[in-house]
C-alpha positions in Angstrom: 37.0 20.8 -28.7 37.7 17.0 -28.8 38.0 16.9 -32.3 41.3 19.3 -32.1 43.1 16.9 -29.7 45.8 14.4 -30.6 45.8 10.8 -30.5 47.3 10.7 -27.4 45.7 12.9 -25.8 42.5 11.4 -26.6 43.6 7.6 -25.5 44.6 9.3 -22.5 41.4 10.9 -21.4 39.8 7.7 -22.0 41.5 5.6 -20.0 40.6 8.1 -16.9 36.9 7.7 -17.7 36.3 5.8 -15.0 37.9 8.2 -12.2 34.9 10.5 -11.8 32.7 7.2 -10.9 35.8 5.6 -8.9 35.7 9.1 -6.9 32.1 8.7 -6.7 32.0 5.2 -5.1 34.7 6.6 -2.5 32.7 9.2 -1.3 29.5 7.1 -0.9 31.1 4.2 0.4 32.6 6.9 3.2 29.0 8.8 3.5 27.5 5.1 4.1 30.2 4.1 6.7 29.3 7.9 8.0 25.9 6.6 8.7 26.6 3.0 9.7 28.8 4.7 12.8 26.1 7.2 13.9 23.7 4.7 13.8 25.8 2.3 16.0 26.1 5.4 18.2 22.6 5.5 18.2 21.9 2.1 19.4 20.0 1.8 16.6 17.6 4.1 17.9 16.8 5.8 13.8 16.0 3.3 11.6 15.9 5.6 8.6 19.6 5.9 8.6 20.0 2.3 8.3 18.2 2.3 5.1 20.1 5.4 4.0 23.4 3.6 4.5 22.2 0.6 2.6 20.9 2.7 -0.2 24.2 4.7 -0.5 26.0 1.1 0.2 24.6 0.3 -3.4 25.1 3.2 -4.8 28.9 3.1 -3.5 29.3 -0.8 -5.3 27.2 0.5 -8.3 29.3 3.3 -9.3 32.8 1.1 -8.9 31.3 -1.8 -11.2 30.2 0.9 -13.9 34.0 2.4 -13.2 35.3 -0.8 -13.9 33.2 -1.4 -17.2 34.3 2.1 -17.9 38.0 1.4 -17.5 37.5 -1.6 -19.9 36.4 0.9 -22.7 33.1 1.0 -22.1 31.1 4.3 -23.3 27.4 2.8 -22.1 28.5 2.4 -18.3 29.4 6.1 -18.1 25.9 7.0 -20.3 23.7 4.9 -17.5 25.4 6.3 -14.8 24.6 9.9 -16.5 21.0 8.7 -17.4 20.3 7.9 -13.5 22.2 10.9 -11.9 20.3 13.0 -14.3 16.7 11.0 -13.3 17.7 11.5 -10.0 18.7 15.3 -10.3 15.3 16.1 -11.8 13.3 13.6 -8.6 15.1 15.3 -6.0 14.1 18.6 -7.2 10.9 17.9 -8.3 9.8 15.8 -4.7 9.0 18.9 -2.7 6.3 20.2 -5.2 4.9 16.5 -4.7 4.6 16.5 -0.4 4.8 19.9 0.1 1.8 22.7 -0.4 2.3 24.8 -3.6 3.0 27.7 -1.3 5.6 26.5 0.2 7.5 24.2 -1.7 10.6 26.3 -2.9 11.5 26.5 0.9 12.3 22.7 0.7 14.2 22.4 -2.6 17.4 22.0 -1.2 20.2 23.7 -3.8 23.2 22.7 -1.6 25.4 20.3 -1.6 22.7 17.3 -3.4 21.8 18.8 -6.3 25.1 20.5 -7.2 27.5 17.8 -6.3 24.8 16.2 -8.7 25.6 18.7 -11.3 29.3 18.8 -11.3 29.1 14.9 -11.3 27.2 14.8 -14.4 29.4 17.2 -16.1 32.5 15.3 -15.1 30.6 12.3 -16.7 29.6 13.7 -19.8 33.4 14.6 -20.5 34.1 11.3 -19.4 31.8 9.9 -22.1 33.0 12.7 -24.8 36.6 11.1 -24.5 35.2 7.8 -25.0 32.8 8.5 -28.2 35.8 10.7 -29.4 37.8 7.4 -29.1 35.4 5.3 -30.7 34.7 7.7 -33.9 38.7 8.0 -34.5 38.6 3.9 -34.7 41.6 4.1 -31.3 39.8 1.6 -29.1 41.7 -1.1 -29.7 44.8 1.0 -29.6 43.8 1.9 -26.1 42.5 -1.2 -24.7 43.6 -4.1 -26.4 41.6 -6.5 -28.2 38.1 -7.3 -27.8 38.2 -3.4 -26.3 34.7 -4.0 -24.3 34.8 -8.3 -23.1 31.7 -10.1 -21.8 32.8 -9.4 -18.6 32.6 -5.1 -18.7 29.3 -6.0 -20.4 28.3 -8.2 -17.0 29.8 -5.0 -15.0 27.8 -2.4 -16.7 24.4 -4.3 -15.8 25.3 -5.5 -12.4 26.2 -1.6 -11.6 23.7 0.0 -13.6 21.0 -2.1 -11.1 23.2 -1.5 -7.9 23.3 1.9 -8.7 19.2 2.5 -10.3 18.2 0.5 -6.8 20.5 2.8 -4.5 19.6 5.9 -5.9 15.8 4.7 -6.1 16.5 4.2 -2.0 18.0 7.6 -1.8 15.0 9.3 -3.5 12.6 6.9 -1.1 14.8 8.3 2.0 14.4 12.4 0.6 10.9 12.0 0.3 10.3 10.4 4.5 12.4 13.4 5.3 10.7 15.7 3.4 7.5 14.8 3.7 7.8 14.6 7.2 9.3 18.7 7.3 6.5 19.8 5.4 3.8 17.9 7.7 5.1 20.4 10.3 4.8 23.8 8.1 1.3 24.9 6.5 0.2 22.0 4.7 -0.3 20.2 7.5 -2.3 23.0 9.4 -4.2 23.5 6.3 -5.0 19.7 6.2 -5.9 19.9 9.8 -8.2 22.8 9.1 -10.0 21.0 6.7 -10.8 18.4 8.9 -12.4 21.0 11.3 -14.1 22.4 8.6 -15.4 18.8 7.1 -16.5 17.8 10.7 -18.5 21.4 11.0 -20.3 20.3 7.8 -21.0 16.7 8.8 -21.4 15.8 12.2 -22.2 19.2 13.5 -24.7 19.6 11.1 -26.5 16.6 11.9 -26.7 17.1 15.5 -27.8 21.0 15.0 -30.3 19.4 12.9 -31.2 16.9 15.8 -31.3 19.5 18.3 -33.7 21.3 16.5 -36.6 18.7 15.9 -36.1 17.8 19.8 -37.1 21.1 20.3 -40.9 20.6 18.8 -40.5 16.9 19.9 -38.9 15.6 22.4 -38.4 11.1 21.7 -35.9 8.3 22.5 -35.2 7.7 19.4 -34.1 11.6 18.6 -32.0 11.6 21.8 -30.2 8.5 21.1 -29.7 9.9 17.3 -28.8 13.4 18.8 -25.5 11.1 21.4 -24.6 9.4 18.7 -23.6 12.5 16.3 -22.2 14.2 19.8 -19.9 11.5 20.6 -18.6 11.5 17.1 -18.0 15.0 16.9 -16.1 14.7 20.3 -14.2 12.1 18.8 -13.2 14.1 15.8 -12.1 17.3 18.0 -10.0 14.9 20.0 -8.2 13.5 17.2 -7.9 16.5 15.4 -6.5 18.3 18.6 -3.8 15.8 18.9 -2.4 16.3 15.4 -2.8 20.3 15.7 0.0 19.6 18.9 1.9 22.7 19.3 -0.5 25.4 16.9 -1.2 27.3 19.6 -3.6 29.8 17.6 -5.6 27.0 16.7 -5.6 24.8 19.6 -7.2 28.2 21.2 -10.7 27.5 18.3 -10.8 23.9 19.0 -10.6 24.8 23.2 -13.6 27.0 22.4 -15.5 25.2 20.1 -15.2 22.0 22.7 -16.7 24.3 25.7 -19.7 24.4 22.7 -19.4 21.1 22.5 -19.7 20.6 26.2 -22.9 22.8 26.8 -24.4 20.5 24.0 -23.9 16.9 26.1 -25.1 19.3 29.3 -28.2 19.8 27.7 -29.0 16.5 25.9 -28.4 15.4 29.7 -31.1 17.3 31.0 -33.3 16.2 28.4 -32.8 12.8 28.7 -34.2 13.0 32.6 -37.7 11.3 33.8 -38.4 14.9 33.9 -36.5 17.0 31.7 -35.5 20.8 32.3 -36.7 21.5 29.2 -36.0 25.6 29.5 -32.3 25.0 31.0 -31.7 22.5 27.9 -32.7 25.4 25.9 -30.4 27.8 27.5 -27.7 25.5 27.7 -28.0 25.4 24.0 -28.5 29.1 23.6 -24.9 29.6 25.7 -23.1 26.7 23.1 -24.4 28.6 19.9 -23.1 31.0 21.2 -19.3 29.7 21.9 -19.7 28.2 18.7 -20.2 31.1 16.2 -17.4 32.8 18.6 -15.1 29.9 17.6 -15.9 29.9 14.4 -15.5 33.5 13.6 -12.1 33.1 14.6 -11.2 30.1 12.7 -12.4 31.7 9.8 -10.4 34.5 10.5 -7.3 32.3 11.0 -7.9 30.3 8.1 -9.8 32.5 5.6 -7.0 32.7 3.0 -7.2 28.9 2.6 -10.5 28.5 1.8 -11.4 26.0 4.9 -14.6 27.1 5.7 -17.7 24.6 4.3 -20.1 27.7 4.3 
């Protein structure tokens, strides 16, 4: 389509190359000041938008140097700035498949208005740079921009904005990924990941202590009580921590509550054991009552978590 234009047409369009990046640096430089003001209205109180204003800061100055280099005549500023905008395209769509569980990662592309601003970006640039090359293959460059058509100094420009603008857009892409990762650690994967741990600390401590238990039974020693505390306290340490990440999963804060009343029966009846003389029959019961709790919790973790594959047996 370039090829059927006229001279003038063609010197024309290349001396607006640098528009679309000009446009660009206005509307970052306004989206940064956008987030300097609610940040000062914020007392400072969300850090993250401080780094998101000085990441779009640089990609505001980044995209005017390139649109100055641009201006001069300069086809590679408007290529880098398409290479990066492209690299950064494909990141930002590709992050959610990276902190987000398979199942659920299309729900966190987000289509509207990054990645198609992006798009129409990219397309304006690649017109940009077709008026350029189109300029260059008719020999017009020095027609439209004067001798020495790209000077030491939009050579200077082009790698001053080309790291202004790989470095802000790199900061962009870090600031997706917080807020992303930190939407998907409150959908499924992070239940799943919590489930695990239930799962890995039924397989571990539990085990050990059931195992414990059991040999206590036949014989009853110092040694086997201290062992049998020491896996208790750990797997109360374990619920607790994995109770206050499950905050606010109602279904399964209801397992964890009855798999700690288990628990509890457990540390009633090590207590009996560990008398000058031991109730060795309400021990028994005790234990009887928090195997049973147990296999009721379990059952319905496994039927809350079945399709995930949690359970270690």
């Amino acid at each position: 389509m370039m090829r059927q234009w006229s001279d003038e047409k063609v010197i024309r369009k290349a001396k607006r190359a640098g528009r679309t990046l000009t446009a660009l640096a206005a509307v970052a430089a306004l989206f940064a000041l956008l987030l300097l003001f609610t940040l000062v209205r914020t007392h400072g109180a969300i850090p993250f938008l401080a780094w998101m204003a000085g990441a779009v800061a640089l990609v505001s100055g980044g995209s005017l140097m390139l649109s100055l280099a641009a201006r001069r005549g300069s086809p590679v500023a408007v290529v880098l700035a398409l290479f990066l905008l492209a690299v950064q395209l494909g990141v930002s769509l590709a992050f959610p498949f990276f902190v987000c569980a398979p199942e659920t990662a299309v729900r966190h592309i987000s289509v509207f208005p990054g990645p198609i601003l992006s798009g129409v970006v990219i397309w304006l640039l690649f017109c940009n740079w077709g008026a350029l090359r189109e300029l260059q293959r008719r020999g017009l460059r020095e027609t439209a921009f004067g001798n020495g058509a790209v000077p030491k100094s939009g050579v200077r420009l082009c790698v001053a904005g080309a790291l202004a603008f790989a470095v802000g857009l790199s900061g962009v892409s870090g600031g997706s990924f917080i807020a992303r990762n930190a939407a998907c650690n409150k959908g499924p994967r992070a239940i799943v990941h919590q489930a695990r741990g239930f799962a890995r600390l039924l397989a571990t401590e539990e085990k050990a202590l059931l195992h414990t238990l059991e040999a206590l039974r036949d014989t009853r020693t110092h040694e086997g009580l201290l062992t049998a505390r020491s896996h208790l306290e750990r797997l109360e340490h374990g619920l607790v921590s994995i109770r206050v990440q499950a905050e606010g999963n109602a279904p399964f804060l209801s397992v964890l509550d009855a798999y700690g009343a288990a628990v509890g029966e457990w540390k009633k009846s090590l207590e009996m054991m560990d008398q000058p003389h031991p109730d060795v029959e309400g021990a028994r019961q005790l234990q009887e009552l928090a195997y049973q709790l147990r296999s009721e919790a379990v059952i319905t973790f496994n039927r809350q978590f079945e399709s995930f594959n949690t359970n270690p047996y």
